[in-house]
N, C-alpha and C positions, 0 to 999 in steps of 0.2 A: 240162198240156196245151199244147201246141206250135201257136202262132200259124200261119195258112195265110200264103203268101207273098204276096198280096193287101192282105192286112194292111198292111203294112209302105209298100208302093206308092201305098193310099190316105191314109195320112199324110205323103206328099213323102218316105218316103227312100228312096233307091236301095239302099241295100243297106245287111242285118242286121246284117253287122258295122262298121254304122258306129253303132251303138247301144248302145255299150260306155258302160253312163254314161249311159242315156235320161233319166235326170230331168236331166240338164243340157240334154237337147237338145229337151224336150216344149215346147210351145208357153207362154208368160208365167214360164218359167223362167228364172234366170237365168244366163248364161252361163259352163261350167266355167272354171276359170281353177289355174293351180297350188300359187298360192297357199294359196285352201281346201282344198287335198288335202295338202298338207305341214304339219306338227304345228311348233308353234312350239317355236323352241330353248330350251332350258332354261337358267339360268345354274347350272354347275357349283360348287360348293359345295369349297374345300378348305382346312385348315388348317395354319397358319402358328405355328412356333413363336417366342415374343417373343424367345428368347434368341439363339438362331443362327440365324433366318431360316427354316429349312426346311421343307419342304412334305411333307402327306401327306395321302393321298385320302380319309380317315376320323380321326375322331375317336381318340387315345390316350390312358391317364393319362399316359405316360412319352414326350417325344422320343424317336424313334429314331435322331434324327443327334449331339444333344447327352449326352442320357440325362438333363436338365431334366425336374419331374414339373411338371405340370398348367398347362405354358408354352402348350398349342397355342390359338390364336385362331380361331377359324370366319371365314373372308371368300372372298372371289367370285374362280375362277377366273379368270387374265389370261390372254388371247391376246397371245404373243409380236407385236411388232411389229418389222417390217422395216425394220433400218436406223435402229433408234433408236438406236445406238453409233455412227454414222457421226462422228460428231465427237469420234473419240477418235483422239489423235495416231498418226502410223505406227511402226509397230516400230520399234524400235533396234539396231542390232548388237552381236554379243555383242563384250566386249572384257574384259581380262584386269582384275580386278579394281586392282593396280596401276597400269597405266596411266587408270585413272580420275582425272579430278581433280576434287579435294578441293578445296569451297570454303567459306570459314566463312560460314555464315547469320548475316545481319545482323537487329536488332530496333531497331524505331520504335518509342521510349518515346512512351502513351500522355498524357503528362503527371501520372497517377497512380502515385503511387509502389509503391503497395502492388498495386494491379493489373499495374505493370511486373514486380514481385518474380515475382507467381503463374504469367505467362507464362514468365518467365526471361529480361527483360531487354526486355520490349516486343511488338509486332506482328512476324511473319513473312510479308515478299510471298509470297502463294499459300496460306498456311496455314489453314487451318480450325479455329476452335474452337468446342466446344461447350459451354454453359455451361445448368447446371439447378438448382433450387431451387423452394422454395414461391410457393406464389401471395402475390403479396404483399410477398418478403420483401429486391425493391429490384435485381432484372435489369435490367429496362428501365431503370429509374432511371440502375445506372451504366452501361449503356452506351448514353443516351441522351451522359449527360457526357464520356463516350468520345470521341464521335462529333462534340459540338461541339468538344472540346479541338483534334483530327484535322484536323476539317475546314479549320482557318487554315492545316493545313502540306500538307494532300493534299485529293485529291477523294475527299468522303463519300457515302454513299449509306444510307438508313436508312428499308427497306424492314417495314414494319408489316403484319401482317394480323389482329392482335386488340384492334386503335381506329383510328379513322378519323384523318385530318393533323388535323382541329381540337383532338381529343383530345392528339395528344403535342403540338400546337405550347402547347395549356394547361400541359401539365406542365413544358415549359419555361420557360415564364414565369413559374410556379409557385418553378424550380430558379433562375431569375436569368440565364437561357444566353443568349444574345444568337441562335444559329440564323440567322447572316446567311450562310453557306456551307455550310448544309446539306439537303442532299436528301433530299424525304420523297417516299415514295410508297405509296397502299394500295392490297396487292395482293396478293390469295392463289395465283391461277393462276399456275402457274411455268412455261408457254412464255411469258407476256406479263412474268412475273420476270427469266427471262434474257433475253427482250427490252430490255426495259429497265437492263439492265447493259453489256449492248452496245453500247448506242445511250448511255448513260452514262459508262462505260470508269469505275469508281470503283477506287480502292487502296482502299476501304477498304470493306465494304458488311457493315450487319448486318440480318437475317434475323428477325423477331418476330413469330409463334416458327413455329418447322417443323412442326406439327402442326396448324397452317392453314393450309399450303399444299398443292394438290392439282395433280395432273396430268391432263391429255385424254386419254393415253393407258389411264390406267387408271379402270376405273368405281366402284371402291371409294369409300366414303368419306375425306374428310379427317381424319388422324388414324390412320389404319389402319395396319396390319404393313405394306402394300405400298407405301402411298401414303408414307409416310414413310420406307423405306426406300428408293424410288428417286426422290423429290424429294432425298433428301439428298445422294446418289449424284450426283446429275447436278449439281446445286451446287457439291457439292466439285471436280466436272469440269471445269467456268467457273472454278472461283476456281485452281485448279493452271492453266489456260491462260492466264489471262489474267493471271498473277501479281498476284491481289487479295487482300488480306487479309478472310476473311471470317468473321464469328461468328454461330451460330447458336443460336437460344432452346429450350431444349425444357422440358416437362412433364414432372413426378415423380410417380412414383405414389405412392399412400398409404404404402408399406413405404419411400420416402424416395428408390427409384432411376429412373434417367430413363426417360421413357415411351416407346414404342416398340422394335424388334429391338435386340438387344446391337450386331448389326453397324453399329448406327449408331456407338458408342462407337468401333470396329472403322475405321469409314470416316476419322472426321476425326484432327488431329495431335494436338489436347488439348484434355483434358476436364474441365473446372470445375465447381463444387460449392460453392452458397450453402447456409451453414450458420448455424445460428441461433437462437434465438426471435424472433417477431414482436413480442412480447410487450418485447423489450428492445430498448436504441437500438445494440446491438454485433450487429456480421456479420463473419463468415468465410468466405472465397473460396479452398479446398483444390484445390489440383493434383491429380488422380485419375489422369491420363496425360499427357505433354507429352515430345515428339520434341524441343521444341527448348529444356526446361531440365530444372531438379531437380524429380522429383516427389515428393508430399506439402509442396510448400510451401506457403503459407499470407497470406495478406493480411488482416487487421483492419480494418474501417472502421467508422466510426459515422455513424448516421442523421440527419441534423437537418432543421432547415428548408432547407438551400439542398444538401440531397442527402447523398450521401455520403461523406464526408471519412476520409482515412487515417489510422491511429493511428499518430503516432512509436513511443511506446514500449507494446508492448501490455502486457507482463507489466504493467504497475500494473492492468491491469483484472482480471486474472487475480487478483492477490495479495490478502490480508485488511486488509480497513479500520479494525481493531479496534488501538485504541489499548494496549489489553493483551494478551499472548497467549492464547487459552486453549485448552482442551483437544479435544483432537482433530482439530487442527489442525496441518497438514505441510505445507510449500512443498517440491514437484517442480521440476526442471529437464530440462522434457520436449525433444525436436527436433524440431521439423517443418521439412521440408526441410532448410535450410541455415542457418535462425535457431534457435537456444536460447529458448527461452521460460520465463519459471518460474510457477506455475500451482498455485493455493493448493488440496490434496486434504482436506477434510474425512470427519469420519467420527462415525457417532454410535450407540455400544454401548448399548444400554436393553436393562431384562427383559421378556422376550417370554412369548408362550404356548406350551400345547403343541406350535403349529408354529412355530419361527423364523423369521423372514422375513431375506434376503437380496436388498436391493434397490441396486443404483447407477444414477449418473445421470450418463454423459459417459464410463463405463468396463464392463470386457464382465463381466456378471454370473456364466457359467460362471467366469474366471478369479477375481473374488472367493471363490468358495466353495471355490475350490481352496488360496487364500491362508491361508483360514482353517484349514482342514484341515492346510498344514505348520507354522502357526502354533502349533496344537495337540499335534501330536507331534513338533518338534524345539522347541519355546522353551517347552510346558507350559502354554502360556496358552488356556483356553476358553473356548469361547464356542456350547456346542450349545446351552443353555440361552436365547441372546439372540437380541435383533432386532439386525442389525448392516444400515445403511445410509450407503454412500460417493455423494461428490458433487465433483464437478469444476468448480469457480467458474469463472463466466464463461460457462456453457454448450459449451465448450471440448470437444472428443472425442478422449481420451485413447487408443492402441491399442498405446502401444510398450510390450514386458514390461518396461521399466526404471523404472518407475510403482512396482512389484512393494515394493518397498524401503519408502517412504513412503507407499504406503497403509495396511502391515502397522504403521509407527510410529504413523501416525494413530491406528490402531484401538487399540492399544496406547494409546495417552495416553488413546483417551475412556475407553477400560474402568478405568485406573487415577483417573481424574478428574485429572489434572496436565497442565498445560501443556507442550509441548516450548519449550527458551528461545529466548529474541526471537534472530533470524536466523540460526534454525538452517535448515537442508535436505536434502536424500537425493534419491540415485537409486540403483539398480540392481535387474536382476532378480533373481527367489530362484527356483530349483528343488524338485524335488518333493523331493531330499533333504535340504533346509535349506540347501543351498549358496546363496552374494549371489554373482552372474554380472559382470561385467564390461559398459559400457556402451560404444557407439560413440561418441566422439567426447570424452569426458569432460574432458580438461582444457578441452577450449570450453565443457563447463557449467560447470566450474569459473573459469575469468574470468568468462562471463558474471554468474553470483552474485556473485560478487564485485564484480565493478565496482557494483553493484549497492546494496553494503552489506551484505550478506550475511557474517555471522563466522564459521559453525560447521557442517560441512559433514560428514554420514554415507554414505563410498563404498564401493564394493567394493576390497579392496586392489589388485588391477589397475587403479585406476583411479588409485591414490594419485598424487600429484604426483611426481617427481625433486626437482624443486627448488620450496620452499615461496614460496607465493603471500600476496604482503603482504597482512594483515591477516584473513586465513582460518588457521583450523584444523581442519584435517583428520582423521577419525575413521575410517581404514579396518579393515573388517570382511571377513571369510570366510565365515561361516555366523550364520542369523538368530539362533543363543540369543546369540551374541556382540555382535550389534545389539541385542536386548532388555536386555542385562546392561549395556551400557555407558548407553542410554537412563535404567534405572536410577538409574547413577551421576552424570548429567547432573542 
């Protein structure tokens, strides 16, 4: 039924269609506003995959940009921000690749020897590294000792966001560091980070650790696929302008690799890798990626009280303490990077049950079982019946196929119950046809053994010497029944 127009007059309003919305305008109501008429915004929802970064509006098993399964991360929509690249240097012109010049990159020895090695010869102004490992297992530690060594010859910066300055100033005094030229700061915001670099101008600044630092521009948490990937981004942007050497800390996940996008591996020049037991006072600091030296090299340090200290010579940790030799036991002369290392491979044949077990520890278990299997039909020695378990002394992570040689001897000595004789050794790979492959680099294993004390050496004949090396003898072989038969005669 339709209001008379009276109506309307004796309530004060002139006219009906100003009554769009009368319950805003009835008397002790309260006034419309646009607010309560607009739905609040939602935060958009989309997933990020951990390996390659990229984005998709819905949940997948598979990447669709990588084709990684079950990489995507759920986190919060970003709104692009305006002009957050403005401080990215201006174009350059193109020019004929010749005419470029070439200049050698210089490295500032840390004062660690063995951390000098893993870079390739020291710090790079402007470089960026990133180094990962267990909780625990002695980052901070050495690149707190880093930082003090640095500091007498450059300006340090040693920027914290997982303890507060009372915390690391204790651990240094803990380590013995004296910390008279070094700058601490805690601080996980990274506008008031690069602030404070700025306002610092450090050669040298390291980062602890990047997965606590967050940015204003984005609402994610810290830690997250975005927040860590363009904290890292813009870091690595300050340290190429300002030509600082910068290192940053990052988180391993439980499967052992660093936490956050792959692109972060992707952004900086090299990527380190503490490796280890906690459990023991030896670590390992492997080259994963490095623009500015040999990768896969390696640094040995051991634990103590006053930090962490290089090993001159590592192979003795690697090698067997046993005063006699015994069985199933084989000295490797493996390469990591640009140093020979020689590296004691145990191995231990027992009778198993209906299922045999195949286990090792420092080496890739598919290729064990594949050992055994040419083991079996080119040299006639079995073993479906056994438990067979290989072990790589020192905690050491063996992955070059040149291993392939002396693990097969190993397992061969424990199954026969006999010792191979005191300073003996091997390397090379074996194929699936019983062929021993040729090693990279062999007569540098072969000095190194040698100098070593090392007498009795089983290579592939490709590897044989030209000319004989004092106090070594050389045993080269073609195919594994010919390793097993001469082991025999040994």
């Amino acid at each position: 039924m339709a209001a008379s127009p009276g109506y309307f007059q004796r309530l004060g309003w002139s006219d009906r269609r100003s009554t769009i919305g009368c319950r805003d305008a009835l008397p002790g109501w309260p006034a419309a506003s646009n607010s309560h008429n607009t739905p609040m915004a939602r935060e958009k929802s989309i997933y990020v995959c951990s390996d390659c970064g990229g984005n998709t509006p819905k949940w997948l098993g598979r990447c669709p940009h990588c084709g990684a399964w079950n990489t995507l991360v759920e986190g919060v929509s970003e709104a692009p921000s305006k002009n957050r690249f403005q401080a990215l240097a201006k174009s350059q012109q193109v020019a004929n690749l010749a005419e470029i010049e070439a200049a050698d990159v210089s490295h500032t020895p840390t004062g660690a020897e063995e951390l000098d090695r893993v870079l390739g010869g020291g710090l790079v102004a402007g470089g960026v590294v990133l180094i990962g490992g267990d909780p625990g297992i002695g980052k901070s530690t050495l690149l707190l000792q880093a930082v003090d060594a640095l500091s007498t010859r450059m300006k340090a910066l040693y920027v914290t966001g997982e303890e507060s300055g009372a915390q690391v100033a204790m651990r240094a005094r803990r380590l013995g560091l004296a910390g008279t030229h070094v700058r601490v700061v805690a601080e996980i915001n990274l506008e008031k980070i690069m602030a404070t670099i700025e306002a610092e101008n450090p050669q040298f600044c390291v980062i602890d650790s990047i997965q606590t630092v967050y940015s204003e521009q984005l609402s994610s948490a810290p830690g997250s696929v975005a927040q860590v990937r363009e904290c890292a981004a813009q870091l690595t942007r300050i340290a190429k302008a300002r030509g600082c050497a910068m290192v940053l800390v990052g988180h391993v996940t439980k499967e052992g690799a660093l936490a956050g996008p792959r692109v972060l591996e992707h952004i900086v020049d090299t990527v380190l890798y503490f490796e280890g037991d906690t459990h023991s006072s030896f670590r390992l600091v492997r080259a994963i990626k490095n623009r500015f030296g040999a990768v896969n090299e390696i640094g040995v340090f051991a634990m103590t009280e006053r930090g962490l200290k290089g090993v001159s010579n590592p192979s003795a940790i690697f090698l067997s303490t046993h005063d006699e030799p015994v069985p199933g036991s084989c000295v490797l002369v493996t390469l990591e990077g640009t140093r020979p290392l020689l590296v004691e491979i145990q191995a231990l044949v027992d009778s198993g049950g209906p299922s045999p077990r195949r286990l090792s520890v420092g080496l890739d278990r598919d290729r064990l079982a594949m050992l055994l299997a040419v083991l079996h039909r080119h040299a006639g020695v079995a073993t479906g019946d056994q438990d067979v378990f290989v072990n790589a002394v020192g905690g050491v992570r063996i992955s070059e196929p040149a291993a392939d040689l002396a693990v097969l001897l190993a397992i061969q000595s424990s199954l026969r119950g006999k010792p191979l004789p005191r300073g003996f050794f091997a390397f090379g790979e074996v194929g699936l046809a019983g062929e021993v492959r040729p090693a990279p680099r062999g007569q540098e294993r072969l000095k190194e053994a040698a100098k070593l004390g090392f007498s009795v050496a089983m290579v592939p004949k490709a590897n044989a010497p030209k000319k004989s090396i004092e106090g070594l003898r050389v045993i080269a072989v073609e195919r594994i029944e010919q390793a097993v038969d001469a082991l025999r005669e040994i």
